[in-house]
N, C-alpha and C positions, 0 to 999 in steps of 0.2 A: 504494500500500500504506500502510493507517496502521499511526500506530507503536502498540505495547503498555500504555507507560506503567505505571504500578504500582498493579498490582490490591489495592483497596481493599475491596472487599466480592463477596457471591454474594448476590442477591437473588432468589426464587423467590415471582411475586407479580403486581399488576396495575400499570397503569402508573401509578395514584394512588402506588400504597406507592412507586413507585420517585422521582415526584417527590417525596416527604414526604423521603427520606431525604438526596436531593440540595439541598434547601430552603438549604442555607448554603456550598457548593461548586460549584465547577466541575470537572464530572467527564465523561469516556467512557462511553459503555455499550456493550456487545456485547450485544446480544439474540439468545435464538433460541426456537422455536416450533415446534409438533411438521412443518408443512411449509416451514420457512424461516429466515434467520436479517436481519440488518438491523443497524443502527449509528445511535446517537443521542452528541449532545454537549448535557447542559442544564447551563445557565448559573445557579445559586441559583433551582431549582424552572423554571424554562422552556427548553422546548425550543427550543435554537438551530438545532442539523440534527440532521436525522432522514431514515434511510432503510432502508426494508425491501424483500426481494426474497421473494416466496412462490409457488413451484411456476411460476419462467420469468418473474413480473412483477414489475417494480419501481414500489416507489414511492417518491415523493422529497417534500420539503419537508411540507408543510402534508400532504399525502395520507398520507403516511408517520404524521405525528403524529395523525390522526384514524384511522386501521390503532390503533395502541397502543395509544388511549383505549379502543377497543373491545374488544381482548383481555383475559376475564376473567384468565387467567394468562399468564404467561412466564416466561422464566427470563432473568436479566439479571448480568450481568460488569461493574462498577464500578467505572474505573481513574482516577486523577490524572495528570494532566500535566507537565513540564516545561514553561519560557516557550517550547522552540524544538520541543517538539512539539506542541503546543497549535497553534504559527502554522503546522506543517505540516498537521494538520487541517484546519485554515481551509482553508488554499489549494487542496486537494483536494478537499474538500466544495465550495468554489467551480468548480473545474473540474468537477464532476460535479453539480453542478445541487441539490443537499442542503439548501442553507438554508432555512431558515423564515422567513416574513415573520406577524412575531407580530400585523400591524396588519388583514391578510387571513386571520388563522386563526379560524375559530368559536370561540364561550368553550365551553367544556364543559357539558356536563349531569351534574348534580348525578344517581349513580348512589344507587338504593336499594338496601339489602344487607339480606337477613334472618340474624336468630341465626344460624341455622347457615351461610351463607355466612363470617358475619363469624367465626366459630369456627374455620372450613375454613382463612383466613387465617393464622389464627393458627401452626394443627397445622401448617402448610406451613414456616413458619423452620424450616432448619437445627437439628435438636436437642431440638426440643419432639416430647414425646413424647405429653400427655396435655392437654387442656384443654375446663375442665367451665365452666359458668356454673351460681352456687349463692345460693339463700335461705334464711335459717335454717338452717343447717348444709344441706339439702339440692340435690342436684343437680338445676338442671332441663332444661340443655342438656347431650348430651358428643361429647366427639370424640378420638378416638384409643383407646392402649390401656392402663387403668388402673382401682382399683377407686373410684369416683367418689362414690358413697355413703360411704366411708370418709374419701375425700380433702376432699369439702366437710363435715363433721361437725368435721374438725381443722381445715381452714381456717379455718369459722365459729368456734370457739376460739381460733382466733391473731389473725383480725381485732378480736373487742373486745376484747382483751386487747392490740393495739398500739392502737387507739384510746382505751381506759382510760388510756396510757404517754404518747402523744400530748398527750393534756388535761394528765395531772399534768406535761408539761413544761412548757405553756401552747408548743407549737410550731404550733398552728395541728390543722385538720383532716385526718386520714389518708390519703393520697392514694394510696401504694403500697407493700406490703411484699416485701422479696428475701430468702429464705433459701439461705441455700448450704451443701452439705457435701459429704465426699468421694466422694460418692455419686451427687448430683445436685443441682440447685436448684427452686426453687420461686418462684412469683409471684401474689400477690396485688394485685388491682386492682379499681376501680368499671366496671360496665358496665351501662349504663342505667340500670332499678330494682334490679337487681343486683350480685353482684361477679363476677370471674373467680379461678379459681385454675390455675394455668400449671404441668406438671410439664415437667421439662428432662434433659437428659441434663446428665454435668461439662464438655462440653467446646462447649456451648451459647454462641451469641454474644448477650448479655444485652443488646445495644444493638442490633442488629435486632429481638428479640423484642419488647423495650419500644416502639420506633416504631411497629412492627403492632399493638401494643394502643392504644397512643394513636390510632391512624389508622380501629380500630374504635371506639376511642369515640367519635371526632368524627361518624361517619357517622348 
């Protein structure tokens, strides 16, 4: 039985956004998936073990982390360790076959994602309610549920006017804006030739939503 450890995030997502999040930690995951559930431990972005069970079959090690790569979603449980749970992980993942041999594992293939994929991404965090990509004040992707044509008219308002703010500080070029109120928040960001604009509910986790926008821009 592993221990529990202390649940640090809920990630609902692919196994890119869950490495990008892990990228600086050593953390647990509990995964599960609409026929199975499985258990991964990565180490600062690489999977140490990994094991998934789906409808009677298991996979372990290397099999397990090429399973992952391939699911466009899951839902994943993100815990931290103590030193004396952490070694009881080890030990168990050794007794049941779990590790990963990073030097046998294939390198990944570079996944391609369209707009609206990368959008879908987005709506999936926890709390995001609305998210349009917009030029000239106008919408030209959306997803979720919000009046989008309004929403990118005021974005496109706020963006050159924190850019205008930007230059007269001489702080450099504008890379992201967050508005918050007791209502909800907001996010503005670059996406491709375009920007995004992010609606949230208050009670939004603003540092998972930001990693998934970072993690579609990179794509």
């Amino acid at each position: 039985m592993l221990p529990e450890g202390r649940q640090v995030a809920n990630i609902k997502g692919s196994f890119k956004e869950l490495i990008e999040f892990t990228g600086q930690i050593i953390a647990g995951i509990s995964a599960r998936g609409p026929n199975g559930e499985g258990y991964l431990l990565i180490e600062k972005g690489n999977p140490a073990i990994a094991q998934y069970n789906e409808n009677g079959t298991e996979l372990k090690g290397n099999d397990a982390v090429i399973f992952f790569r391939e699911q466009p979603f899951l839902e994943y449980t993100v815990s931290s360790y103590k030193e004396s749970e952490l070694r009881e992980v080890i030990t168990y993942s050794i007794r049941n076959k779990w590790l990963v041999d990073q030097k046998s594992l294939p390198a990944e293939e570079k996944a391609i994602f369209s707009e609206e994929e990368k959008l879908e991404t987005i709506l999936r965090q926890p709390g995001v309610i609305a998210v349009s990509s917009f030029f000239e004040g106008f919408p030209i992707n959306s997803r979720g549920d919000g009046d989008f044509e309004h929403a990118a008219a005021i974005a496109e308002d706020l963006l050159r006017a924190g850019a205008r703010i930007s230059d007269d500080l001489g702080i450099g070029i504008l890379e992201q804006i967050i508005l918050e109120t007791p209502e909800g928040k907001c996010i503005l960001a670059p996406f491709e030739d375009l920007y995004l604009v992010v609606l949230t509910s208050t009670d939004a986790n603003l540092g998972l939503i930001r990693l998934a926008i970072k993690g579609v821009q990179k794509q």
